[in-house]
Structure formats: C-alpha cells, structure tokens
N, C-alpha and C positions, 0 to 999 in steps of 0.2 A: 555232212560237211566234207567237202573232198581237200587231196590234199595238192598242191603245186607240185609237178614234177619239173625238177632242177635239175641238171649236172654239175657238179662241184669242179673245177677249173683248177688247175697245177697252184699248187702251196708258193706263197710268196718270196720272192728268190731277194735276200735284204741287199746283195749288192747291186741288184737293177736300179737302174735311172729312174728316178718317180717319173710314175706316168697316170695320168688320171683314170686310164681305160678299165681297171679293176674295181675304182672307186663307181663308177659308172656303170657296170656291169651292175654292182651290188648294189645298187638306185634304182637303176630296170627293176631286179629280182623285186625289191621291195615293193615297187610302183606293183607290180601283177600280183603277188600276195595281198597288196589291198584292195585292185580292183576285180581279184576272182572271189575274194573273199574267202581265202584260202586258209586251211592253217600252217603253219610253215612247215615246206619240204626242205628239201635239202639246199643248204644257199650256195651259193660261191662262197670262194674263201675269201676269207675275211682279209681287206686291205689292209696295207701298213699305214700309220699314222701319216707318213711321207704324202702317199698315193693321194688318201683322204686330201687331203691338205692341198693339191694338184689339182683339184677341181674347181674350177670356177666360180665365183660365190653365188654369180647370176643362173648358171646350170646348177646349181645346187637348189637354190631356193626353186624354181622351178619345179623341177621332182619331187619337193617337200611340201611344196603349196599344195599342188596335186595329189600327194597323200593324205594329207590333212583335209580336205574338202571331200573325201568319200565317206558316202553313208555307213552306218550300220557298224555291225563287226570287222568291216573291212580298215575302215579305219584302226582301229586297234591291232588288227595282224600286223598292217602295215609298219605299223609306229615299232610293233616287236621286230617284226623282223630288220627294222634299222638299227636296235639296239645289239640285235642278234650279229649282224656283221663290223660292227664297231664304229658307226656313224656317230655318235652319242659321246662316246670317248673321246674322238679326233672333233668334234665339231660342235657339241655341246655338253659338256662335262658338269654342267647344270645339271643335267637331266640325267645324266650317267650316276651323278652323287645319290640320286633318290631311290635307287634300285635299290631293294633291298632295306629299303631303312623302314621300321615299322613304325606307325603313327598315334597307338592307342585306340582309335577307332576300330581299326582293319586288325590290331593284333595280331594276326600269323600272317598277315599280310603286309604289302609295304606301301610306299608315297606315289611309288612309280605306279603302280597298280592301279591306286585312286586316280590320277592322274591321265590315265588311257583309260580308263571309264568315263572318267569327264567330258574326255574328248570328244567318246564314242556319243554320248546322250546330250552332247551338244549338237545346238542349229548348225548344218554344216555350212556355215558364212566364213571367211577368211577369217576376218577380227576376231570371233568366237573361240572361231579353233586355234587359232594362236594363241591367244589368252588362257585358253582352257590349256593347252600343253604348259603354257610358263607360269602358270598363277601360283604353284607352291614351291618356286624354283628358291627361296628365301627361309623353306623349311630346314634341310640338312644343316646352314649355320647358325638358325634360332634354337634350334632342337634342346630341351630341357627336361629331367625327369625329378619330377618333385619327393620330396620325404614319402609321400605314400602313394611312389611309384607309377605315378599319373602322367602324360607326356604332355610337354606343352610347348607352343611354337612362338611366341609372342614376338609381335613388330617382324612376322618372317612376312607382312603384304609389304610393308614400305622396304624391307631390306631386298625382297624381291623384285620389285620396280625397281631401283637405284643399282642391282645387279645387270635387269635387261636394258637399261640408258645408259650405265657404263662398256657394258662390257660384250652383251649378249646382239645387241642392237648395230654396234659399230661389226662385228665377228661376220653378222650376218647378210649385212648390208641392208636394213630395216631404213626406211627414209620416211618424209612427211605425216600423211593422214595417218597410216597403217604403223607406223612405230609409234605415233602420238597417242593410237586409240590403246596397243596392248599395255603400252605403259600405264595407261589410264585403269582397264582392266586388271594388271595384275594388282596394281594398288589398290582398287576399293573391291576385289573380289567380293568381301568378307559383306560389305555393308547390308546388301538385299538381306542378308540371314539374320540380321539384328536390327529387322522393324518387329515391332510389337503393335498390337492393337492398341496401346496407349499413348501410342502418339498423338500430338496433337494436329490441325490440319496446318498450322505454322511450320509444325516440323518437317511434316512431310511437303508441304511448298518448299523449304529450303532444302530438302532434300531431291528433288527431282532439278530442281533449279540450278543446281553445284554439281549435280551429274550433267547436263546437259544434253548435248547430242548423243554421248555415250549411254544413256540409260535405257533402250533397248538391250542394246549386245551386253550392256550390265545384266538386265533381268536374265536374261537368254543366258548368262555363262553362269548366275547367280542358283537359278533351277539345274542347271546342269552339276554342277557343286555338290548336288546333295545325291551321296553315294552310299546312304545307311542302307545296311540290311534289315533293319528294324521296320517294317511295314506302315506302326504307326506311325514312327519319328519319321520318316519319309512321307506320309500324306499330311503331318502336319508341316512340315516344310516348304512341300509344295504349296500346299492352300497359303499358307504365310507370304511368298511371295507373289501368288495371285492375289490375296487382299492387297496387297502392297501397291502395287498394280491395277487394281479397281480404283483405291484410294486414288490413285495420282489420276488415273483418267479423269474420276468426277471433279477433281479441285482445278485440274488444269482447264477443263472446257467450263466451267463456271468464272474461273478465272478470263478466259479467253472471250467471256461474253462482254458483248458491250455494256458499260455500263447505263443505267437510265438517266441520269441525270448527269448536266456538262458538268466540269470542275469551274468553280468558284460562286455556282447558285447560291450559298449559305451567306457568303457575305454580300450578295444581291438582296438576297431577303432580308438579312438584319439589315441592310440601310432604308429598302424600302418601307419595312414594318414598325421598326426602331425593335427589334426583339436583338436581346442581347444572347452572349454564347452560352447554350443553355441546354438543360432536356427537352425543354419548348422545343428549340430549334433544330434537335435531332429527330423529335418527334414528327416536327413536320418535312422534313427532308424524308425520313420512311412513307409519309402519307403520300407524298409525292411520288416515291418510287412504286409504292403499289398502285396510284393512279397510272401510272405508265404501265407497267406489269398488266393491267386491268383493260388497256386500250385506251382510256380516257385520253391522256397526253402522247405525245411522240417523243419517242427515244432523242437524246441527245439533241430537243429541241434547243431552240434561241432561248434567254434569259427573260426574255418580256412574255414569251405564252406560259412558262410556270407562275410570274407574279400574277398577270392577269387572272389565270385559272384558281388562283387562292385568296382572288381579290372578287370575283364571281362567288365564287362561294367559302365566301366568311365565313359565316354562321358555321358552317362544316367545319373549317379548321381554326377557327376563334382567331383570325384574325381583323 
C-alpha cells in the first residue's frame, strides 16, 4: 500500500479573515487519499472551525459525494482522512461523537470503525453510502450499559432519522428524492437483520410492501451492516438476508402474475347454478383456475366461457 506524499502548509494564523481556501485544500488532500487508495500521509493542517464553515455547502457536498462513491479501501482512507483534518467536528459532529465510542460488538474497538466498514462493503451508489455513513448516527445518545455490562442502543434507528431530518439534512443541504431515501435508510436499517425463516408469506408481502422503492438500497445497506468478525455469524447473516430476498422475489412475481380467473365469477356462478357461498363453490373456482393453468380455458376470460365450460361438462364438476 503506498503512502500519499503531502506537504503540511503554515499552522492557522486565528486572527486571519475565514477564508474557505484551507478548508478546500484539506477536501483535495482527502479527495486523493481516497482516490489513490492511500494510507494517510501527511495532511495540511487542520482548518479552524471558522474556515470549515467558509465553504460552500454545495462545494462541500460535491467533495463528499465523491469521496463516498469510491470503491474499496479508498473509501475508508478517505472518510479518515476527513476526520483526520477536522471536517467531522466543524460539519458533522454526528459523526465526530462515534469516534471512539465502543459498541460491544467491536469491544476495543469503536462506532466510528463499524461505521467506515459499512461504508467501505457497501454498493458504492449515492443512497447507500450515505445511509451506510449515517445509519448509527442515533447510537452515541441511545448508548446504554446494562447490570451485566452488556451495551445496548435501543430506538438509536428512529432517533437517528429524526436527527438526520432535523438537523443533519437542513446543515447539509440534503433536498428531495436523496434526503427522502437516507431518511428512510437510517430508520429501518435494522429491519433486513430481523427476518426469520418463520415468517409468514403475509409478512413478508407486508414487509417488502412498506419498504417500497427503498428496498433494494435497504437489502444493499442491510448486507453491508453486517460487520462480525465471527465467520459464522457473518455467513449466517448474509444467507439470512439473501433468503429474505429470494422470499420476496418469488411472492412479488407470483403476486405480479395475472390472476386466472376475472373478479366477480363466484357470484356469476352462484346465480347461474343456484350454489350458495360454500366449499362447493371454492372448490370449484380452483377447478377452474387449474383448468386455465392447464390451457383448457383463457386467462381472465369473459364471465359466459367459464359458465359455459362447467355447463359442458357437468358431470366433471357436479354441476
């Protein structure tokens, strides 16, 4: 791995005029740290809060979109080396709070950690990576350690949404589709990891249903989430959310199939047969649909060629 050679730039003089150009410098540095896949060299010196603050919000997020959408380990340098020059402190103090905080999981290790791992083993899509950087920004103020020294975060997804729509969102200048979707992200991060195979297929129809357009970048941030060192717990993690993800394919394209028979046949049939609401008359609504399934009949035919065809043959369906 090679390293970035920097030149470190004259120590910040605090009674200069803010001027964005330090801030800006130390955005480059980072921008090349993630796109050489570097580990970090020597940076510029670190802006004052003032400087940071001087920069543009639309030149900002620019630089950071572009950090965040590079592959691999570069991502990860990158996101350090903003923390390294004090982007994080001046500009999101979310993310600044997790440094250092340990999760139970990671034990010598911290939030921030997990967190740029995420990142890195996520799909590098916009929505993703954003979400993946803010999904446990809700942790540092739910942070709890029980009687037998266990840590636990609870309600830190919704405190974390309600953090990036108040506060993180307006800071950053987030608008439309892309602040609608990480919102969406941070809050149901947790879901993908708490399907079971004992779902039922109701459940999981209501569950792909309520996620909506978001449940790709959901699955996508969902697999990325999972950061054990535990090889097994990590292959069953994974496979968990790939069944999850089979499940919804096969129920959505069954679901998406036409059905065989139009709506309102049953009360066609009980007036034409006089057959009341009955297991008769579910019985023969399936006979029906496996005649279609079968070729006999046509999909989503007229009301008169299913009576006709059970009027042909009586004797077959006891009518």
């Amino acid at each position: 791995m090679t390293t970035l050679d920097t030149r470190a730039t004259p120590q910040h003089d605090a009674d200069a005029p803010a001027s964005p150009e330090r801030a800006l410098e130390a955005l480059r540095w980072a921008g090349a740290v993630a796109e050489s896949h570097a580990r970090l060299g020597e940076p510029p010196a670190t802006p004052g809060e003032d400087e940071w603050r001087a920069v543009p919000v639309d030149t900002l997020r620019e630089h950071l979109d572009a950090i965040l959408v590079v592959r691999g380990e570069g991502v990860e340098h990158g996101l350090e080396a903003l923390h390294r020059v004090g982007f994080f402190r001046a500009w999101l103090p979310e993310i600044e709070a997790m440094v250092g905080m340990g999760d139970g999981e990671w034990r010598h290790k911290d939030v921030w950690k997990h967190t740029k791992q995420v990142v890195k083993q996520a799909v590098p899509r916009l929505t993703v990576r954003w979400g993946a950087l803010l999904h446990d920004i809700g942790k540092p103020k739910t942070r709890k350690i029980d009687g037998k020294g266990r840590v636990t975060f609870y309600g830190h997804a919704e405190l974390g949404a309600k953090m990036f729509r108040r506060k993180v969102a307006r800071r950053l200048g987030f608008q439309g589709e892309l602040k609608d979707r990480v919102h969406f992200l941070i809050l149901y991060h947790l879901r993908p990891s708490q399907y079971d195979a004992g779902w039922t297929d109701a459940a999981v129809r209501r569950f792909y249903k309520q996620m909506g357009e978001g449940l790709t970048d959901l699955l996508d941030l969902g697999r990325a989430d999972i950061t054990t060192k535990r090889p097994a717990k990590r292959k069953r993690g994974v496979r968990n959310i790939a069944d999850l993800k089979k499940r919804i394919d096969g129920i959505r394209a069954e679901d998406e199939k036409p059905k065989a028979l139009p709506k309102g046949l049953g009360e066609a049939i009980m007036e034409r047969f006089g057959i009341p609401p009955s297991k008769r008359l579910g019985d023969l609504m399936k006979a029906l649909t496996a005649a279609v399934e079968d070729g006999e009949l046509e999909r989503q035919d007229d009301y008169e060629s299913y009576l006709a065809f059970l009027s042909e043959h009586a004797d077959r369906f006891g009518v």
